[in-house]
DRENTOR-370214 format. One line per field, with one value per residue (C-alpha): residue in one letter; x, y, z. Coordinates in steps of 0.1 Angstrom, whole numbers, always signed. Each point is the difference from the previous one (the first is absolute). Last residue first. Layout:
r = (a_...)
px = (X_...)
py = (Y_...)
pz = (Z_...)
! end
This chain:
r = (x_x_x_x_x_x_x_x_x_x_x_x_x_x_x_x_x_x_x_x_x_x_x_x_x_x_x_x_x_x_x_x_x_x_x_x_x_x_x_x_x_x_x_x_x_x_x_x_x_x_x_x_x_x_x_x_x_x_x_x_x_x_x_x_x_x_x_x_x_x_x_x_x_x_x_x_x_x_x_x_x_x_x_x_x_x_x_x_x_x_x_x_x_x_x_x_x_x_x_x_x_x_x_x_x_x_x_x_x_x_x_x_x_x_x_x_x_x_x_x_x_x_x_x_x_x_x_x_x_x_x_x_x_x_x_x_x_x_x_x_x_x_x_x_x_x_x_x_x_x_x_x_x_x_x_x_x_x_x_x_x_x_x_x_x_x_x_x_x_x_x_x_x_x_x_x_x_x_x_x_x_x_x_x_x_x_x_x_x_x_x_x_x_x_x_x_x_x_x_x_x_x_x_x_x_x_x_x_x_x_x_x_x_x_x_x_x_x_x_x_x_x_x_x_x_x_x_x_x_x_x_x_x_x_x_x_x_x_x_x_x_x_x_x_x_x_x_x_x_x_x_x_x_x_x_x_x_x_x_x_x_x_x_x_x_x_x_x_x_x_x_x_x_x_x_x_x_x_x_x_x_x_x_x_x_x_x_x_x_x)
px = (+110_-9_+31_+19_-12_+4_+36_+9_-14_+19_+30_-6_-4_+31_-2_-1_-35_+6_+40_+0_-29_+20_+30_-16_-25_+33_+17_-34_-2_-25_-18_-40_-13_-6_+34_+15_-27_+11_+34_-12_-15_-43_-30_+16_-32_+23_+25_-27_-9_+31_+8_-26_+15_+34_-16_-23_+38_+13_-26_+7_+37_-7_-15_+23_-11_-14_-31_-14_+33_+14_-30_+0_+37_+2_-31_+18_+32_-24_-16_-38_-32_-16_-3_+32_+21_-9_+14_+28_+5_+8_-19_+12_-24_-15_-6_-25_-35_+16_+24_-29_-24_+29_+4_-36_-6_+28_-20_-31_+11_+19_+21_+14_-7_+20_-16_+17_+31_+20_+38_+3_-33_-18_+11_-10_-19_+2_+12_-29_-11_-15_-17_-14_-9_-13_-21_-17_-8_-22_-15_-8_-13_-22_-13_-11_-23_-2_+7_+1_+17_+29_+2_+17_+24_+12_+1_+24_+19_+7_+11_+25_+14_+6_+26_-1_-14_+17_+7_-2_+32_-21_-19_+35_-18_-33_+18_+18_-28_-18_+29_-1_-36_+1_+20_-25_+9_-24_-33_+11_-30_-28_-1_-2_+28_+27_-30_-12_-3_-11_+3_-14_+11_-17_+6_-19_+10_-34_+16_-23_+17_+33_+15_+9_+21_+26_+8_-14_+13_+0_+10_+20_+8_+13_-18_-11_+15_-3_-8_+1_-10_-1_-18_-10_+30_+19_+30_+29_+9_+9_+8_-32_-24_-7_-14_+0_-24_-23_-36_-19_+0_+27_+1_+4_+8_+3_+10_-24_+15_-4_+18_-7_+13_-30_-32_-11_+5_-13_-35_-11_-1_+8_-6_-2_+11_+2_+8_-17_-33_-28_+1_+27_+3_+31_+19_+14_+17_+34_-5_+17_+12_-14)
py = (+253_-16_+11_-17_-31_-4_+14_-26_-27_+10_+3_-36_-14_+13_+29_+5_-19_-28_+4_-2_-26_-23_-2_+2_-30_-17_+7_-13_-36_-16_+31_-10_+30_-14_-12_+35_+7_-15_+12_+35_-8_+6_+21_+33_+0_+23_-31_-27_+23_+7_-41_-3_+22_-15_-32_+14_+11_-33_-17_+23_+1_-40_+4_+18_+37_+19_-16_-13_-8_-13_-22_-14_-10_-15_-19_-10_-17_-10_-22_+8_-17_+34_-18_-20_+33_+11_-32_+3_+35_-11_+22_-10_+10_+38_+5_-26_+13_+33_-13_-22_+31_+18_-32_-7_+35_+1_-32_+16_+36_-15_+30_-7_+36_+16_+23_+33_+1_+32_-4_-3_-2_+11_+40_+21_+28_+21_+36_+15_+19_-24_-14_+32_+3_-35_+5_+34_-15_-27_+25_+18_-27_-7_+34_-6_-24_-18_+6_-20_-35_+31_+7_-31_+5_+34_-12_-23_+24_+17_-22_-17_+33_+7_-27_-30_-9_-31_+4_-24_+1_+8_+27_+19_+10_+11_+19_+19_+10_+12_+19_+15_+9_+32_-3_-20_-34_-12_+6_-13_-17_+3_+0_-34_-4_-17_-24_-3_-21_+7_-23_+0_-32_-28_-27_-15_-31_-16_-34_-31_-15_+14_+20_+32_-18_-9_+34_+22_-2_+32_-7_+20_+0_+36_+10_+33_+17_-9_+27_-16_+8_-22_+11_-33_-25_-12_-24_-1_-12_+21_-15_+13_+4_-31_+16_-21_+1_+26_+11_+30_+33_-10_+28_-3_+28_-24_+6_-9_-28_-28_-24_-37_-22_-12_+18_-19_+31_-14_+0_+24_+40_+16_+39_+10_+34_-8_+28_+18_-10_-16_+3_-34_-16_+3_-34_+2_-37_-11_-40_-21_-34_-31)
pz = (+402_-32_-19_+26_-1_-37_-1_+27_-20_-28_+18_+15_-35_-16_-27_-33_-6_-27_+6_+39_+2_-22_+23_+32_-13_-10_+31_+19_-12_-23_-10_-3_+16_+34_-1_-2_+28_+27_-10_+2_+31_-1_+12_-19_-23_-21_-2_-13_-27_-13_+5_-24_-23_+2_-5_-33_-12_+4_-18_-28_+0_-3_-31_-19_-11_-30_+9_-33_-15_+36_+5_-39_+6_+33_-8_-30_+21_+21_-24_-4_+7_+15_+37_-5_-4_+31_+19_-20_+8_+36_+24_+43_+24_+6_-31_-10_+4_-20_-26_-6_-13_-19_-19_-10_-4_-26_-16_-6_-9_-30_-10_-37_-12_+24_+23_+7_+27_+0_+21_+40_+8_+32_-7_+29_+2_+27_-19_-8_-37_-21_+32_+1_-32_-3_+31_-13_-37_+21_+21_-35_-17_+31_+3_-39_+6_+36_+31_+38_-11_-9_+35_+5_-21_+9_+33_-10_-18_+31_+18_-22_-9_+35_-4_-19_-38_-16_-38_-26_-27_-29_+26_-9_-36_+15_+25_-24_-20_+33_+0_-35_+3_-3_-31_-23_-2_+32_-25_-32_-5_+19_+41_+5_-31_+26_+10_+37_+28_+29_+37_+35_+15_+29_+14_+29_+23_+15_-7_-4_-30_+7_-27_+16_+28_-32_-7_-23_-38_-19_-38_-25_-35_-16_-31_+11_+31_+34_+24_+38_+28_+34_+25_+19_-11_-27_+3_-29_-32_-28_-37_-17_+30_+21_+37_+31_+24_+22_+4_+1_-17_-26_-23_-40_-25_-31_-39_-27_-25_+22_+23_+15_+29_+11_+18_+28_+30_+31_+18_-20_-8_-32_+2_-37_-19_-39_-29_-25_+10_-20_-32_+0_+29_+16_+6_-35_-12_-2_-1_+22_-12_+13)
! end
């Protein structure tokens, strides 16, 4: 199953999409589209699949992913109980380039918003006082309609077009490759996370698409732009991110908690993935909430 690039705005009907998606747990798979994405996570938490990044999302998180890139929200496992009362929730819009006709963000008023178009091909993480206000933004826009929504929209691309916390996810621009198969990259992504905490072996993965792992190896890293154990390791550190903020656990307690099989590689890893070690970036956590 290959995805197919398809408008989610109806046509006539409104130049661009504003939807609040709530559910039990986020189910859509690892797809992408032409329109690019303002998206807010208003409740929930997991791991987020965008291009090559990897990391955890949690309440608050905004995002504006540009078009073409492949991503997928997964919530963590507790979401998918059978009986849970978990809750997820986003806030997202998606919108065309041309929303605003032809042209529109070439003229020279709008050479910043032009700008933040084009860096959006790298997906950019919004922080800061930025963060808070653009999230009210959003959810005052449930609130209009017409033209006053057009313009609230406009408003949040200038002034994300014009603040300093955004932050790049991606390293290099990731579109959509023709050869995506959403199907079986969901596949993977979903065993990478019931399984990360144990020992992965890429043959085991391998068997469930009926491939060799020397071509598993292959079609991951041509549709990921990265090996496959980087991945894993990357939803470990991620996890272990998680686990450190909750402060209720030893680093080494948790190094194995993550899936690391002893704590100098877990140091190791966690220091290039994040920049810094574990206990400084539990430290930095705790402090910022005093």
């Amino acid at each position: 199953m290959k995805p197919q690039l398809h408008s989610l705005i109806p046509p006539g009907k409104t130049s661009f999409l504003y939807e609040t998606w709530q559910c039990h747990y986020f189910d859509k798979p690892w797809h992408f589209h032409k329109e690019y994405e303002l998206v807010m996570i208003e409740k929930g938490s997991g791991i987020k699949y965008i291009g090559d990044h990897v990391s955890d999302f949690n309440e608050g998180d905004l995002s504006l992913i540009g078009s073409n890139i492949p991503h997928l929200f997964r919530n963590s496992d507790e979401y998918y109980l059978k009986n849970g009362e978990m809750e997820a929730k986003s806030v997202f819009i998606h919108f065309k380039e041309d929303f605003l006709g032809s042209g529109f963000f070439d003229i020279p008023e709008m050479n910043s918003v032009r700008r933040l178009l084009d860096n959006s091909s790298l997906a950019l993480e919004i922080y800061g006082k930025t963060k808070r206000s653009i999230t009210r933004q959003l959810k005052q826009l449930n609130e209009e309609n017409g033209t006053r929504r057009i313009l609230s929209l406009l408003s949040i691309l200038v002034e994300l077009s014009e603040s300093k916390e955004l932050k790049p996810l991606l390293s290099n621009s990731v579109s959509v490759r023709k050869s995506y198969d959403t199907e079986r990259i969901t596949k993977i992504f979903e065993f990478i996370q019931n399984n990360y905490t144990q020992e992965i072996y890429v043959e085991q993965v391998a068997s469930l698409l009926s491939m060799s792992p020397a071509s598993f190896s292959r079609y991951f890293r041509h549709h990921t732009l990265k090996t496959f154990s980087d991945c894993v390791t990357e939803v470990r550190v991620s996890h272990a991110c998680k686990l450190l903020m909750q402060n209720n656990h030893s680093v080494s307690q948790i190094s194995y908690m993550s899936g690391f099989e002893n704590i100098s590689n877990f140091y190791r890893h966690f220091k290039r993935i994040t920049g810094v070690k574990p206990k400084y970036y539990r430290d930095r956590f705790v402090n910022s909430c005093k």
